[in-house]
Structures are given as structure tokens and as C-alpha cells.
N, C-alpha and C positions, 0 to 999 in steps of 0.2 A: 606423526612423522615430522613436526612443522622443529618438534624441541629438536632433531639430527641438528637443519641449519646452524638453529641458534650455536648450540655445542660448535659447533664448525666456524663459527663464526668467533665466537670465545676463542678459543685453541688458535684462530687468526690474527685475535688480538694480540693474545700473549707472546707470538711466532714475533709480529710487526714491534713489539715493545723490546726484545731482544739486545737491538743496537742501542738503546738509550742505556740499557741494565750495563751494557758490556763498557759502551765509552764515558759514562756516567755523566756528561755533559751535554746540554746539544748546543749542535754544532747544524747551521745550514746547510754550510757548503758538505756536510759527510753525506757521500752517497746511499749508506744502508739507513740512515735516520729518517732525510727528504724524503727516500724512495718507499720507507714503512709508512708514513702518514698520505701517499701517493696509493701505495697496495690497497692500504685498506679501503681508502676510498672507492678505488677501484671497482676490489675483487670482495669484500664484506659487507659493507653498507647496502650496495645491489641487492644482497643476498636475502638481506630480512627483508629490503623494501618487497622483491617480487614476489616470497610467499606471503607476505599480507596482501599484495594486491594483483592474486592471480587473473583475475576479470581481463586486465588491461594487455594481459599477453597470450590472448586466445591463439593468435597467431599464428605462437611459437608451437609446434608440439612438443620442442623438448623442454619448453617451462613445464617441468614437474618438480615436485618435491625430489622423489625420488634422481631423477636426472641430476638436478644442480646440486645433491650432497656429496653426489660421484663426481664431479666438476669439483666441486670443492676442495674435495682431498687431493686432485691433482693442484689445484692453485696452492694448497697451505704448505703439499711439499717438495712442490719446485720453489717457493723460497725459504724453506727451511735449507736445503740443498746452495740457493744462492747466498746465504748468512753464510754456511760454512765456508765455501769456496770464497767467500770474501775476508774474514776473519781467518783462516788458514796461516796465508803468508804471514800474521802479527803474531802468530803463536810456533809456527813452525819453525825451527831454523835451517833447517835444509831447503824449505820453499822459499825463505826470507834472504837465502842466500844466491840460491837460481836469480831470485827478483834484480837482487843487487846488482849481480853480477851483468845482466841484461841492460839494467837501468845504467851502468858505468860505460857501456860503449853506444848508448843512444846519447845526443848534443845536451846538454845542461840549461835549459832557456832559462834557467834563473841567474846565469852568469851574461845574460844578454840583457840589454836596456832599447826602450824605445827614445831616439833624438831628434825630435822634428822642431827644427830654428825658429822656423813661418808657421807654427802650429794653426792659426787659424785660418790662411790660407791653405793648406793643406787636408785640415779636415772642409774646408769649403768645396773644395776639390772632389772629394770622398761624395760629400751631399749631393754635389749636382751628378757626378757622373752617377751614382747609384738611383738620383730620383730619372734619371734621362732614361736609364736601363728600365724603368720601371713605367716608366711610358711609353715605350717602346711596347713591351707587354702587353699594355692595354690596347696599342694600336693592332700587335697580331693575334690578340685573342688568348695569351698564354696567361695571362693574369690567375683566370678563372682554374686555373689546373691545380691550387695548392685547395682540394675538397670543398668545391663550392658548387656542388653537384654535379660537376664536369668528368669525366675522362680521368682521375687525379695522376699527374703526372706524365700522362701521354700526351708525347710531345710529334707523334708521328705527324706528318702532313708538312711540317716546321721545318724547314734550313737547318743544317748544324749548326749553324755560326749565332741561330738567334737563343740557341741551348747556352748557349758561353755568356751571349746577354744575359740570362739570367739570372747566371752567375754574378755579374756586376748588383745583382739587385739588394746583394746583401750590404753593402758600403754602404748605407746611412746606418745600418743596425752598426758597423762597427764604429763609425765616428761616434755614436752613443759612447762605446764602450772607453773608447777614449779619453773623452769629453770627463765621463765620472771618473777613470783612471787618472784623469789628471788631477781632479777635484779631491781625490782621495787621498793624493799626496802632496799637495801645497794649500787644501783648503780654499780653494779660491772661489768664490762665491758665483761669478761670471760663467765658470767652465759648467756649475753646478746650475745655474739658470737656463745656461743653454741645450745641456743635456738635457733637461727634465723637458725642456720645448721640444728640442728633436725628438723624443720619447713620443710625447704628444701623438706627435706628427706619426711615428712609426706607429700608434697601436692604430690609430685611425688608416693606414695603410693597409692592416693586416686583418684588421677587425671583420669586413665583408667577404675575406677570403669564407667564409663557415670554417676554418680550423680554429678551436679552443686552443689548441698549443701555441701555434701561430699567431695570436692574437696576446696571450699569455707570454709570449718570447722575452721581449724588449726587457720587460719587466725584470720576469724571472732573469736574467742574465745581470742587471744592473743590482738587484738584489743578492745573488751568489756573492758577486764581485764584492759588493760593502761588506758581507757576512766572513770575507775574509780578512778584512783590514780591522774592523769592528761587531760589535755584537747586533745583531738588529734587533731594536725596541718589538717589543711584544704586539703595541698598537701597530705596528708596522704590517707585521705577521697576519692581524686581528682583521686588521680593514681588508688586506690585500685578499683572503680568504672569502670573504663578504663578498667582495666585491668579484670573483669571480664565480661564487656560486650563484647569486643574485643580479649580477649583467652577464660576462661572456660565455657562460654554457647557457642559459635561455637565447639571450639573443642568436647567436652564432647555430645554436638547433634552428631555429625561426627563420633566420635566412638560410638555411643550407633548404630546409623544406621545401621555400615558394622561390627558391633560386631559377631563371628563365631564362638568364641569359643577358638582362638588360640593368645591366649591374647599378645603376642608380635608382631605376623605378624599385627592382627590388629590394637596395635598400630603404627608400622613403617605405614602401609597406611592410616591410618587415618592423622599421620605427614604431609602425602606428599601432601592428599587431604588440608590441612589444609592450608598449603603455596601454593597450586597451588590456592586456593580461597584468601583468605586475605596477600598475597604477595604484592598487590596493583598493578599487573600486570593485573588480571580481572580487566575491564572496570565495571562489573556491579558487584563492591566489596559493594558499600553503599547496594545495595540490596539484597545484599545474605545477610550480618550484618544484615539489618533489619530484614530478614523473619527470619533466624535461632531465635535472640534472641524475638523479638516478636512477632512475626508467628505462630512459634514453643516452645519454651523452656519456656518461660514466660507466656504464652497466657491463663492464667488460666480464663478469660473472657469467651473464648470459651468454655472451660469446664464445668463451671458453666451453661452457655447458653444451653449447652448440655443437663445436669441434669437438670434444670428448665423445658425446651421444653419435653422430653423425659418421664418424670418419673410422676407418675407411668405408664406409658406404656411400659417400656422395663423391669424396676424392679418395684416391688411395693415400697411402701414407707417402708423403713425398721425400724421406730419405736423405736428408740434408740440402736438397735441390734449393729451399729456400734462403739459407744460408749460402750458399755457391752465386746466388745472385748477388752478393755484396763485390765481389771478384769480377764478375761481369759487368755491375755497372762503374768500375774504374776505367773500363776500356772506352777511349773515344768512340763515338758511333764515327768518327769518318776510317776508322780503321776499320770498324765491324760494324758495316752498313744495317744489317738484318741480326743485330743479336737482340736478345729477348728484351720486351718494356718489362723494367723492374717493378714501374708504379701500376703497371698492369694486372699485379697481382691481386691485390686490395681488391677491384675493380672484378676480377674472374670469379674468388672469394664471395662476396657480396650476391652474384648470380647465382654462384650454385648451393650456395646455405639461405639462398631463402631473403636475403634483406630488403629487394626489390620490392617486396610486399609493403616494406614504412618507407625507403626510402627514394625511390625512384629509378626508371632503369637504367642510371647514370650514373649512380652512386656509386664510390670506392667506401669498404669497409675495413675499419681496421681490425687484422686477429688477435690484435695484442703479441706481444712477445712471449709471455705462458703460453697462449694458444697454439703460436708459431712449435713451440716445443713438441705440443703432439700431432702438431699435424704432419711434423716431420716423421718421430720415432715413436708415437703411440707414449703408451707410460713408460716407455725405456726414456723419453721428453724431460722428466726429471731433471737427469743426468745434466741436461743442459745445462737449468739454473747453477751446477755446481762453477761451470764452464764461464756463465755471465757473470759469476762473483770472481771470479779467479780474476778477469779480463777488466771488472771495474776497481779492484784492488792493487792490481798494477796500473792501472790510466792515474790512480790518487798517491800510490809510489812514487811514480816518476813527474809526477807534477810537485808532492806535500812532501814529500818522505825526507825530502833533507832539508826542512823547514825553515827555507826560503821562498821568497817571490819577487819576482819584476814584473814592471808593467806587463812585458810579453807575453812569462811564462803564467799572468794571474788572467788573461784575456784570453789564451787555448785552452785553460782549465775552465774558466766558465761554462766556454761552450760545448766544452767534454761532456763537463756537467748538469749541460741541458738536455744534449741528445741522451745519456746514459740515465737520466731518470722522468723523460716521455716516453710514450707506450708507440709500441711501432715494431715492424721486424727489423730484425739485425741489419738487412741492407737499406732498408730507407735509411734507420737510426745513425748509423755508422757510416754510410753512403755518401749522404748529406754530413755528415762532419767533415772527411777529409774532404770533399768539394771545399766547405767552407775553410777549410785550414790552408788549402790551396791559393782561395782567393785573399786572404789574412795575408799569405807570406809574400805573395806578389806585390801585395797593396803596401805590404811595410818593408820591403827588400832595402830598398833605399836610406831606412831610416832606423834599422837596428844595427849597434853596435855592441862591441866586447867590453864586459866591464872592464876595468884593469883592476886588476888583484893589486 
């Protein structure tokens, strides 16, 4: 039964190789490329790891052979479904004209510039108020909520006003963005030195949260951003890949594990766990590497397999309710004192499929966004991926399509193009972008002007 996977995994390859065959070049910033070497990782890799090492998932009862081939097939063709509905608009002319037509009465941020006189007072500005907001956090305990074994996202118990702080927290991420936005177009060596320190500083910020993404952000965004100006060196690509299968998914598993609450003792042991395992002094270091990052941390195969096996038997099918939470969490909580925790989901998730058994009974779980598909409509879920290509083919329309870029409009595409190729449901994914576009446009109101033609 083991050769199905394999097969299933092949036929995943070929699905994920697709966008390189169609655009014959690669390209970072394209979302179906990024997001194919993202899938696979995912949703393939898992797949052969857990039937070679069924022992380690006793656990699970839906780790079977059988289970995760019918997993499978929903993974390979909700993105076969997402390729098309992404590639549609480039080939269709009546959808490429609806596009148009859409993109022509939304604002042109490529005819906007960013003008900051005092630029480095300015971004000084940006650093202290966002490192302030971020201490604030740790004084009210909200730190620990971006999945570091906490509550993730529940902010119940919390003031509305200290939700908005939060919000500030993202200001040193963007003076990053800046900093190499500027570097990118005057070369200046100074804005590039100081970026890569602010960087520093931000992955160390993020790094104890236990999110792999979140700790991956800073990065991945400053990397888009050059990938649009210039080609990124291969060694670039080579190390960056290393270096997060080899540090932030073991680490960030390690601490998310022995997470207690005392956020610096946990991280000095999770340090010391970290070097007493990939020191290279464990004899069985290749297989800790493996199981942490594809075992554990990546294994979004299982999850699926999960939700496919499972549903509706543990939950009913939830009917697009998941998606309707992206709408909900635009509404202020001081207008809608008692509307539903969005990050509460993950969290209810995690309880009733079982993950409390690895992860503890704090943990939020992510369903993935394939997941998310059936747990809404069962295999009718498919249909989704058609819906997530359609919707990331317009975000790269009306950002690339009339191939231009300004500071502005190449700094709301990044982080378009963070959130649209991390795994997550529609409302965190999407939730958290126009938050952060919100706070983007307030922070730069002052400082964007019209080109003149």
C-alpha cells in the first residue's frame, strides 16, 4: 500500500512543478512558484516521512497508509484547482478583462512615492514607538499570544485600547522595510547596514514567540522586496533554506514544548536543549532534524489527513463559518463587545482533533488552509482552492500587472506576499494583512505623495 503514497506524492511533484513549466523562469516574488516549493514541503515530504516512520505516530489513529492516501488526493487537488483559478485570468480574456476593469477603479500605488525629508528621524520614530508597543506587551502578558503555548490570539481579559497597542508592534518590522527600500534604490550602504541590524534585532524579537513564520517574517519580506528589484543569488536562497530547517523549526518546536510562562528561563533551556541535540555530538542528530521539521512542525499532511478522516465526526462541517470570521474580525471589539475570538479557533481545533496529546492543553493548532477547505464543505473544499487562485491572481494584478513599482506599492505587495504564501485560515491570513495595511497607511499618511506625470 506504501507505493499509493509514493505515486501521490510524484503526481505532487509534477502538480507543484506546474508554475515553473508555465512561467519558464523563476521568479521569487510569483506566488504559485514560492508557494509550490512551500506545498511541497508541506503537504509531500510529511507524507513519505510518516509511512517510513509509522512507530513515532502511534498516537494518531488516523496515521494510516490508508487514511493519508485519501488526504492526499484532497491536498493534490485543491491545488491543482488553485493553479487553475490562478493562471485563468493570464489566459482568459473575459476574466482578464473583469480583472482590468476592477483594478482601473481601485487607487494606483505605483503612481504614489514615499517622501520622508528627516528620514532617519523618522524611522527613529517608527523604532522607538513600535519597540515601546512591544514592551508594553511583555508588561501585560500579551507577548506570549503569537503561539508560544499560550491562548494564541486571545486577547480576552485585555482593555481594547491595549489590542491597538499591538498593533503598533509592527513599526520596527516596517522601518526594516524602508531602511532596504531605500538601500535598494540609491545603494547606500548606511541604510543597508542598518537594516540588516534592525533585522537582527526583529528576528530576535520574534524568535521565542514558538512561530516558525513569525520568526521567518523579517526575512522573508526583505528578501521578496530585493527579489523584485534584482535576481536573488542562489547562495542566498541555499543558506536561507539551511538555516531555517537546521535553526528555526527545531528551535521554535523546543520552545514552544517546555514554554511555562517565564519567558527567559524558557528560553536559556530551550538554548541548552537546542545544543545538547544538534551540537552534532547526538549520534541520532539526522533524526531528531527529521522528525522535529517534518514530523512535527511542517507535517501539515497529517493534519489534513486528520480533518479529512475525522470530520464531520468530531466537528460538523462548518459551512463557510470559517471564512465569515475574516468579516468579523474587521469589526472593532469596542462596537462588538462579545463577538467571536477569531484566534480561538486554532485553539478549539487543537482540543477536539486530538493535539493536546503532543502539544499541551494550551496549544493553538494550525488547520492549514487546505484543511480549512474541508472542514468547511467536505470534498466539495476543492472548489475553494479554485477561489484562493482567483483571489491571489488578482492581489499580483493589481500590484505587477502594469509593471511598475514604487517604494509604496513594492512594500503592500511584500507583505501581501507573506501572508498569501504562510499557511493559516483565510481570517488570521487575511485578518492580519489589512490590520497591518492599516497600520502601514497611518504610519505613512503623512509622507506619501502623487507622482506627477
Amino acid at each position: 500500500m506504501d507505493w499509493i503514497i509514493y505515486l501521490e506524492v510524484f503526481i505532487l511533484a509534477i502538480v507543484c512543478a506546474i508554475p515553473f513549466l508555465i512561467e519558464k523562469k523563476y521568479r521569487f516574488y510569483s506566488p504559485p512558484q514560492t508557494l509550490s516549493f512551500i506545498y511541497f514541503a508541506y503537504y509531500g515530504i510529511p507524507a513519505i516521512y510518516m509511512i517510513n516512520n509509522m512507530s513515532l505516530f502511534l498516537i494518531y489513529p488516523h496515521v494510516r497508509t490508508d487514511y493519508i492516501s485519501v488526504g492526499m488526493v484532497f491536498i493534490i487537488f485543491a491545488y491543482i484547482l488553485f493553479l487553475i483559478g490562478y493562471y485563468l485570468p493570464f489566459k482568459d480574456k473575459n476574466l482578464k478583462k473583469i480583472f482590468k476593469d476592477i483594478i482601473l477603479k481601485l487607487p494606483d500605488l505605483s503612481t504614489y512615492k514615499i517622501e520622508i525629508k528627516n528620514f532617519p528621524f523618522i524611522i527613529s520614530i517608527f523604532f522607538i514607538l513600535g519597540w515601546i508597543s512591544r514592551f508594553l506587551l511583555f508588561k501585560w502578558g500579551i507577548y506570549s499570544h503569537t503561539e508560544a503555548g499560550e491562548y494564541a490570539l486571545r486577547l480576552e481579559g485585555f482593555k481594547f485600547y491595549q489590542q491597538y497597542i499591538y498593533l503598533l508592534s509592527i513599526l520596527p518590522t516596517f522601518s526594516i522595510l524602508l531602511l532596504f527600500s531605500k538601500w535598494l534604490k540609491n545603494e547606500n550602504k548606511f541604510f543597508f547596514n542598518l537594516g540588516l541590524f534592525f533585522l537582527l534585532i526583529d528576528f530576535i524579537y520574534y524568535l521565542p514567540t514558538g512561530s516558525k513564520e513569525r520568526a521567518l517574517m523579517p526575512l522573508f519580506l526583505v528578501m521578496t522586496m530585493y527579489s523584485l528589484r534584482k535576481k536573488i543569488p542562489f547562495p542566498w536562497l541555499f543558506l536561507s533554506g539551511i538555516f531555517f530547517v537546521f535553526f528555526i523549526i527545531p528551535y521554535t518546536n523546543i520552545f514552544k514544548s517546555v514554554y511555562k510562562g517565564r519567558l527567559l528561563e524558557d528560553l536559556m533551556y530551550s538554548t541548552e536543549l537546542y545544543l545538547d541535540i544538534f551540537s552534532g555530538k547526538n549520534k541520532k542528530f539526522f533524526e531528531e532534524l527529521m522528525y522535529y521539521t517534518f514530523g512535527l512542525r511542517l507535517n501539515y499532511t497529517e493534519v489534513v489527513t486528520n480533518i479529512v478522516t475525522n470530520t464531520p465526526y468530531v466537528w460538523d462541517f462548518q459551512k463557510g463559518y470559517t471564512y465569515m470570521l475574516f468579516f468579523i474580525a474587521l469589526i472593532p471589539r469596542f462596537l462588538w463587545v462579545n463577538k467571536p475570538e477569531v484566534g480561538s479557533m486554532g485553539y478549539d481545533f487543537g482540543i477536539a482533533y486530538g493535539y493536546n496529546l503532543n502539544y499541551g492543553q494550551l496549544s493553538s493548532v494550525d488547520m492549514s488552509w487546505v484543511g480549512e477547505m474541508f472542514l468547511n464543505f467536505g470534498w466539495y473544499g476543492i472548489l475553494c482552492g479554485f477561489f484562493y487562485g482567483l483571489l491571489y491572481s488578482f492581489i499580483y494584478h493589481y500590484f505587477l500587472g502594469r509593471g511598475k513599482l514604487s517604494e509604496l506599492s513594492m512594500i503592500f505587495y511584500v507583505l501581501a506576499f507573506y501572508f498569501m504564501t504562510r499557511s493559516g485560515t483565510f481570517a488570521s491570513q487575511f485578518g492580519e494583512l489589512l490590520k497591518d495595511y492599516l497600520v502601514l497607511y497611518i504610519s505613512l499618511f503623512l509622507f506619501i505623495r502623487k507622482v506627477k506625470s
